[in-house]
MARBA-3410 file (N, C-alpha, C, O; in Angstrom, 1 decimal):
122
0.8,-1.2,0.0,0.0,0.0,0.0,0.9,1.3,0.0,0.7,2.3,-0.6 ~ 2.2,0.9,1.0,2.8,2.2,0.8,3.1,2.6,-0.5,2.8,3.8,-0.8 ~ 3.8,1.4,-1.6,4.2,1.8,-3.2,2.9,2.4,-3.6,2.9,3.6,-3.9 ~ 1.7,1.7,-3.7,0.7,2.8,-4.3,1.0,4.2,-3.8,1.9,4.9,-4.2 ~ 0.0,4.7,-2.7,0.4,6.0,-2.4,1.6,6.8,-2.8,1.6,8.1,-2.9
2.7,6.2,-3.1,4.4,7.0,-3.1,3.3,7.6,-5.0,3.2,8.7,-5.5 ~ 2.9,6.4,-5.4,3.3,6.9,-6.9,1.5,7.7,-7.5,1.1,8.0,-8.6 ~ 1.2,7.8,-6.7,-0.2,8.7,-6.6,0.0,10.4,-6.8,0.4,11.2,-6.0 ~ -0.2,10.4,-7.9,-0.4,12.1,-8.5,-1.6,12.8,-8.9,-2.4,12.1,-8.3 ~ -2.2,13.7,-9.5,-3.3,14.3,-9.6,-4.2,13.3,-11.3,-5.3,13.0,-11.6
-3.2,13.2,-11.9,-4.1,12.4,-13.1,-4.6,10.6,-12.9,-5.5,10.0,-13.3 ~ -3.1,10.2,-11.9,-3.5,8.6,-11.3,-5.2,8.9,-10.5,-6.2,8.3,-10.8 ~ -5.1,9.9,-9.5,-6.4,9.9,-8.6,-7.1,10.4,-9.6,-8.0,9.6,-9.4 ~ -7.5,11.1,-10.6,-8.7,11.4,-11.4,-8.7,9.6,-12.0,-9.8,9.2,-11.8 ~ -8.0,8.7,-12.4,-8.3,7.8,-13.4,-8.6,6.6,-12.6,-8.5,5.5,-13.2
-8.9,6.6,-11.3,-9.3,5.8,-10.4,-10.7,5.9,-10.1,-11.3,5.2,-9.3 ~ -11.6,7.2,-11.0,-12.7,7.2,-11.0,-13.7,7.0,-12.3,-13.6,7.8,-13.3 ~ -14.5,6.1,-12.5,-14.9,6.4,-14.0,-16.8,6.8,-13.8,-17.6,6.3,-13.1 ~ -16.9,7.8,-14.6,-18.0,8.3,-14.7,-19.8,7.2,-15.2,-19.7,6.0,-15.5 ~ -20.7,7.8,-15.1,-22.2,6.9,-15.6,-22.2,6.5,-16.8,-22.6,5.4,-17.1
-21.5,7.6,-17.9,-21.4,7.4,-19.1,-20.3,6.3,-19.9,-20.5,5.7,-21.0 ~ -18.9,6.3,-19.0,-17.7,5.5,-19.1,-18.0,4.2,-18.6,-17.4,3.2,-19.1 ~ -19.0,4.0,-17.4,-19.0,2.5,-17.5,-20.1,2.2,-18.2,-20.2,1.0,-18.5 ~ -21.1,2.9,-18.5,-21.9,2.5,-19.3,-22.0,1.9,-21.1,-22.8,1.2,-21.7 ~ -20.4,2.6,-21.5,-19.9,2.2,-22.3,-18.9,0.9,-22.4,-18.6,0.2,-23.4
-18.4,0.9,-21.0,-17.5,-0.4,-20.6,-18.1,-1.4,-20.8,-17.9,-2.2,-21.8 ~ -19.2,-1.7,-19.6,-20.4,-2.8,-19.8,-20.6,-2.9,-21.1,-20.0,-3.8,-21.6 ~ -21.6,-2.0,-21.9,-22.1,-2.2,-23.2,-20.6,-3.7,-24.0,-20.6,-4.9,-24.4 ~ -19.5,-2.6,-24.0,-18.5,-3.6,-24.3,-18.2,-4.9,-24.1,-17.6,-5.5,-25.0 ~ -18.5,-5.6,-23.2,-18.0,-6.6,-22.0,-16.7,-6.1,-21.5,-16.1,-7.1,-21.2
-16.2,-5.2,-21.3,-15.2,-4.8,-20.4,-15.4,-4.4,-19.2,-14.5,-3.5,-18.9 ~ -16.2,-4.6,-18.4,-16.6,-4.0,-17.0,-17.9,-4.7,-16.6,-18.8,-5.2,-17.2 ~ -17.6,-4.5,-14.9,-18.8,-5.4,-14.2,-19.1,-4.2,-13.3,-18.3,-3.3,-12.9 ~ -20.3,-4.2,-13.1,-20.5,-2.9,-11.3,-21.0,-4.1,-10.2,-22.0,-4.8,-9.9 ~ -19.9,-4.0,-9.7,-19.7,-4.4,-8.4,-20.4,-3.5,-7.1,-19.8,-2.7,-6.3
-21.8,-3.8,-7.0,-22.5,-3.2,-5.8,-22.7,-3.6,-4.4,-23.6,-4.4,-3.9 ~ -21.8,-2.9,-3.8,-21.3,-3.0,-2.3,-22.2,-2.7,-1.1,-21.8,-2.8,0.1 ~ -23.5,-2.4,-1.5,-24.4,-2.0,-0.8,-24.8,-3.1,0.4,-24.6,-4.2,0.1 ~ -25.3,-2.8,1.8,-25.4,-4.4,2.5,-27.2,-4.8,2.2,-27.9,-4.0,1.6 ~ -27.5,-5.8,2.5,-28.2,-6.6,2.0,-30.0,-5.9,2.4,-31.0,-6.4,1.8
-30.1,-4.7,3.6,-31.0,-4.3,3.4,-31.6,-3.3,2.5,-32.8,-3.0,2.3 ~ -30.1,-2.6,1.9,-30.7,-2.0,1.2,-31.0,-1.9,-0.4,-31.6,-1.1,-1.2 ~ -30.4,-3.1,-0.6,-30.9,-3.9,-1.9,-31.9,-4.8,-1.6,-32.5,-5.3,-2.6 ~ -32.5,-5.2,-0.4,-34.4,-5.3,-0.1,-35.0,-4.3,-0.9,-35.8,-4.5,-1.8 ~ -34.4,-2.7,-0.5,-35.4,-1.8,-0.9,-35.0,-1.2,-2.5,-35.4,-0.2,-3.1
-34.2,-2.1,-2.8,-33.8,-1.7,-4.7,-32.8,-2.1,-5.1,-31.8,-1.7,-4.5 ~ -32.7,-3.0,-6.2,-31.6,-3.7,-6.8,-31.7,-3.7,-8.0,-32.6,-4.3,-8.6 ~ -30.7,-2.8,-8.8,-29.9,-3.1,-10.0,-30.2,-4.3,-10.7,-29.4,-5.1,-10.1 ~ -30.9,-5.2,-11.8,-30.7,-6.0,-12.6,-29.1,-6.7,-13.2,-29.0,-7.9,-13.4 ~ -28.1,-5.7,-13.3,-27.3,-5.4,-14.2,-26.2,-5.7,-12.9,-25.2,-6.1,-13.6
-25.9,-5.7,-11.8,-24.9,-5.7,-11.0,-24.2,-7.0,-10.8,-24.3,-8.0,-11.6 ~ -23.4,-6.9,-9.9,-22.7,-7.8,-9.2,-23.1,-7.9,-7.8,-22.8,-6.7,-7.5 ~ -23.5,-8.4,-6.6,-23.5,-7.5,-5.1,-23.0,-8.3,-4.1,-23.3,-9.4,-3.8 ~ -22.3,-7.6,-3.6,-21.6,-8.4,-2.8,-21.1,-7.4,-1.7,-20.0,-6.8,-2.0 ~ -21.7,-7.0,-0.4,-21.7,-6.5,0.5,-20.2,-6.2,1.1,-19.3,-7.1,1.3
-19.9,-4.6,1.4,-18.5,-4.6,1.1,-18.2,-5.3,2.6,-16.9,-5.4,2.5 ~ -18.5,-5.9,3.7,-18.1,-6.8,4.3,-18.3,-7.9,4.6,-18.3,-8.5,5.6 ~ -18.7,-8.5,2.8,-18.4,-9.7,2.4,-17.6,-10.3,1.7,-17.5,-11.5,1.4 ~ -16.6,-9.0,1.0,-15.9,-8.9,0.0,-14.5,-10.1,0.1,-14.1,-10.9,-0.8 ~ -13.8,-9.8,1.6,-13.0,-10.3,1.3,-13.1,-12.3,1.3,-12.2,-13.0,0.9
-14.2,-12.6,1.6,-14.7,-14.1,1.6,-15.3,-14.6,0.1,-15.2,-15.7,-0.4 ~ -15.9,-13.4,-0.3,-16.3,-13.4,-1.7,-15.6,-13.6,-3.3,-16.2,-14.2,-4.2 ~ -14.1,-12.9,-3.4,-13.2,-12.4,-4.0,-13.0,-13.2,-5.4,-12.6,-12.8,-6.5 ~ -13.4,-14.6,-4.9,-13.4,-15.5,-5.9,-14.8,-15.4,-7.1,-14.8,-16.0,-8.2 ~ -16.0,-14.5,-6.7,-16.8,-14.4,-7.5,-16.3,-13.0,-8.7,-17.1,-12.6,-9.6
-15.5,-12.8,-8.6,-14.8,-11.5,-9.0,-14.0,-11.8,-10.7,-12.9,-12.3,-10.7 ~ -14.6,-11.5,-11.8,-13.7,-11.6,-12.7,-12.3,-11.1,-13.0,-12.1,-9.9,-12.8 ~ -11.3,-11.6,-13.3,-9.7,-11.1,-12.9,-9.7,-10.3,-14.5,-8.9,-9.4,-14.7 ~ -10.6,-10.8,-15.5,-10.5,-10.4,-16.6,-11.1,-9.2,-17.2,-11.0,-8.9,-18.4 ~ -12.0,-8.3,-16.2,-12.9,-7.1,-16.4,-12.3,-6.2,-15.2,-11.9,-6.4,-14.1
-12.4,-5.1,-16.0,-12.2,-4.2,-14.8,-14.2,-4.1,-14.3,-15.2,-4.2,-14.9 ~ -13.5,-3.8,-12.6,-14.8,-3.7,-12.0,-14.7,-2.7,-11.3,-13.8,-2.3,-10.6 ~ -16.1,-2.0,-11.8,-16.5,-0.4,-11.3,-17.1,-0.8,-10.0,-17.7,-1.8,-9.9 ~ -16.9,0.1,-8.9,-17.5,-0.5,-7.3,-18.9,0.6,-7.4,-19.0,1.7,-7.9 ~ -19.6,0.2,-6.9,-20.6,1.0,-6.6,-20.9,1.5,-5.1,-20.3,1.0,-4.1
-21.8,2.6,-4.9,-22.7,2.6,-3.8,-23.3,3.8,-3.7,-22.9,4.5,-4.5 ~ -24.2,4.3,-2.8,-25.0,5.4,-3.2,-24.1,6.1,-3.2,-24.0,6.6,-4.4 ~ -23.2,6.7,-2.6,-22.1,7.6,-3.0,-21.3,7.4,-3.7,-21.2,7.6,-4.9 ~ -20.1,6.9,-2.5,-18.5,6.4,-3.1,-17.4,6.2,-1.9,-16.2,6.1,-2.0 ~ -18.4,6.0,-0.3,-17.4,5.8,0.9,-17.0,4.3,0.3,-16.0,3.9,-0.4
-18.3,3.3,0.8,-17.3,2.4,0.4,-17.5,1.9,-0.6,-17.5,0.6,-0.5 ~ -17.6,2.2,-1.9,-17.5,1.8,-2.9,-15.4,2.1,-3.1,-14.6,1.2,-3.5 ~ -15.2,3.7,-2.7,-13.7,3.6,-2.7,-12.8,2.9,-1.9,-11.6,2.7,-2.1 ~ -13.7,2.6,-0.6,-13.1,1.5,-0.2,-12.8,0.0,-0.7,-11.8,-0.8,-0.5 ~ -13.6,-0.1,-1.2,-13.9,-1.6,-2.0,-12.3,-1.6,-3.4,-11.5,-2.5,-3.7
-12.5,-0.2,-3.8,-11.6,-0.2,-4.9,-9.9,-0.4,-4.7,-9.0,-0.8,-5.4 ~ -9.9,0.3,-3.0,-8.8,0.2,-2.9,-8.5,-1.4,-2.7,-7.7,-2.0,-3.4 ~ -9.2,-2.2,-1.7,-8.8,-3.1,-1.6,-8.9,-3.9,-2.6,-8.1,-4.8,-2.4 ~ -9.6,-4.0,-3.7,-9.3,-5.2,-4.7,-8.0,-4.3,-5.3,-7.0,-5.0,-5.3 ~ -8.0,-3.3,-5.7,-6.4,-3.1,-6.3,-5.2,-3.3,-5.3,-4.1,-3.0,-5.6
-5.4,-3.7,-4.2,-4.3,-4.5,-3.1,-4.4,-5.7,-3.3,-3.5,-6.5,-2.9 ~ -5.6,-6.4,-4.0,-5.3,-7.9,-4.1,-5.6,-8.0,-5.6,-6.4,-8.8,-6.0 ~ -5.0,-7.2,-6.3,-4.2,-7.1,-7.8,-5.4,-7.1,-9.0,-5.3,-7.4,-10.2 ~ -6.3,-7.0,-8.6,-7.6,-6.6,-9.6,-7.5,-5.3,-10.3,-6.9,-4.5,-9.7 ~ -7.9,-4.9,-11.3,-8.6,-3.9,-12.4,-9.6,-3.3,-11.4,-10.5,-4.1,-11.4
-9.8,-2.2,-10.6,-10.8,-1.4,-10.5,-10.8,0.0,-10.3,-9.9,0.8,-10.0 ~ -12.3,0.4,-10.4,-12.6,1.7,-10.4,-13.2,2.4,-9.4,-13.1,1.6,-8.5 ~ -14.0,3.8,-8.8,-15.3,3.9,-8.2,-16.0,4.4,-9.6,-15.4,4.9,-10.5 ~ -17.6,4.0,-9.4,-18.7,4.7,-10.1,-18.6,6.2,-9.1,-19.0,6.2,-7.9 ~ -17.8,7.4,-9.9,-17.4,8.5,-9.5,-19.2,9.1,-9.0,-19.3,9.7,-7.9
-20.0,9.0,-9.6,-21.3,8.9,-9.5,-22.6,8.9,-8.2,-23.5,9.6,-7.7 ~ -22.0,7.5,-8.2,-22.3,6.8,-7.5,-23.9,6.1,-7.9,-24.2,6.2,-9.1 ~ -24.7,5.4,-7.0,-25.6,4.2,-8.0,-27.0,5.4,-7.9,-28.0,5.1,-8.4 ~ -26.9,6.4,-7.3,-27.8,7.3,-7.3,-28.3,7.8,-8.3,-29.4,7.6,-8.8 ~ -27.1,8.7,-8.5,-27.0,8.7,-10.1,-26.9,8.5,-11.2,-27.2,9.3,-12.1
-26.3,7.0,-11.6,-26.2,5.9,-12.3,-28.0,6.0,-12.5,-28.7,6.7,-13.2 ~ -28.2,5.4,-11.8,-30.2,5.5,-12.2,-30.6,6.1,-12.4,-31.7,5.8,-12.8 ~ -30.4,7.6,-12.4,-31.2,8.5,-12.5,-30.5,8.7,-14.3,-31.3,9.0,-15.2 ~ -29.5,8.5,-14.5,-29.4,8.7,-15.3,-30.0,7.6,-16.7,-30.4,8.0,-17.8 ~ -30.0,6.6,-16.2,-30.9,5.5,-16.7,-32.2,5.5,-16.9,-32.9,4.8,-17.6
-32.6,6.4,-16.1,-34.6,6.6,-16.2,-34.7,7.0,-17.3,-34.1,7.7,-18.1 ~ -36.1,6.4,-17.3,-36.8,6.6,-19.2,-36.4,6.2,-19.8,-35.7,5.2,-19.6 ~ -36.9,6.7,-21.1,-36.5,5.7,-22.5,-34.3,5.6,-22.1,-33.5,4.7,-22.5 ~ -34.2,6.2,-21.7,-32.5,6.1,-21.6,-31.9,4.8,-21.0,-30.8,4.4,-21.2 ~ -32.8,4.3,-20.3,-32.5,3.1,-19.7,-32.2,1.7,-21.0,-31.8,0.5,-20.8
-32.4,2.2,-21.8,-32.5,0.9,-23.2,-31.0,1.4,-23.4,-30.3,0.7,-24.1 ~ -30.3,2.5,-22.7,-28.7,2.6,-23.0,-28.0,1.7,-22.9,-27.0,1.4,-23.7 ~ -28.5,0.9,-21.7,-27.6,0.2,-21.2,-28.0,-1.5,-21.6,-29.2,-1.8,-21.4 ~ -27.2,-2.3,-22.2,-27.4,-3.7,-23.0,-27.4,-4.4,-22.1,-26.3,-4.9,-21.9 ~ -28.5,-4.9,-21.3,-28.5,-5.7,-19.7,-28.1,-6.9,-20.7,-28.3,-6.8,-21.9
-27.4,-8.1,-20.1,-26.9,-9.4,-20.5,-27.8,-10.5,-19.7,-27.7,-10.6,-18.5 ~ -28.7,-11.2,-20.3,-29.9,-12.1,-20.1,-29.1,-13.2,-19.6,-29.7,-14.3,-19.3
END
């Protein structure tokens, strides 16, 4: 952790974030998964179709459900621990991002006909 930090400058911390529109483009690709960190009550009260979820303190028992071959955008209504999430899969040598966003706005941005943006995988 300390090497990361030493080599952290202003364009590494901008590129540690990717926007609604950038993973929306990833996904469409198959290059990206949204990994939603949210804990389990509050995906009772609303869940993503399109996600991954896995509760960020279930993450590290989980890790094996995790593709090594997609970068994975972390989610959560903000970005506490969705950035937490990101740090630690890039300590255990994964591809990831935060939804700079967060899943709030991810959906809002999806409402309406805009929601056909995104190519859900059946």
């Amino acid at each position: 952790m300390e090497d990361y930090i030493k080599t952290l400058d202003m364009k590494s911390i901008a590129d540690t974030k990717m926007d609604a529109e950038g993973f929306i483009n990833a996904y469409n690709k198959n290059e990206a998964i949204l990994l939603d960190v949210r804990y389990p009550f509050e995906l009772n009260a609303w869940k993503l179709t399109f996600s991954l979820d896995i509760p960020l303190n279930e993450l590290p028992d989980r890790l094996n459900e995790l593709p090594k071959d997609k970068l994975i955008v972390c989610a959560c209504p903000e970005s506490y621990r969705s950035n937490i999430a990101r740090q630690y899969l890039i300590s255990k040598g994964y591809k990831a991002k935060t939804l700079s966003c967060g899943i709030l706005k991810l959906t809002e941005r999806l409402t309406g006909g805009k929601a056909k943006d995104i190519k859900i995988k059946i």
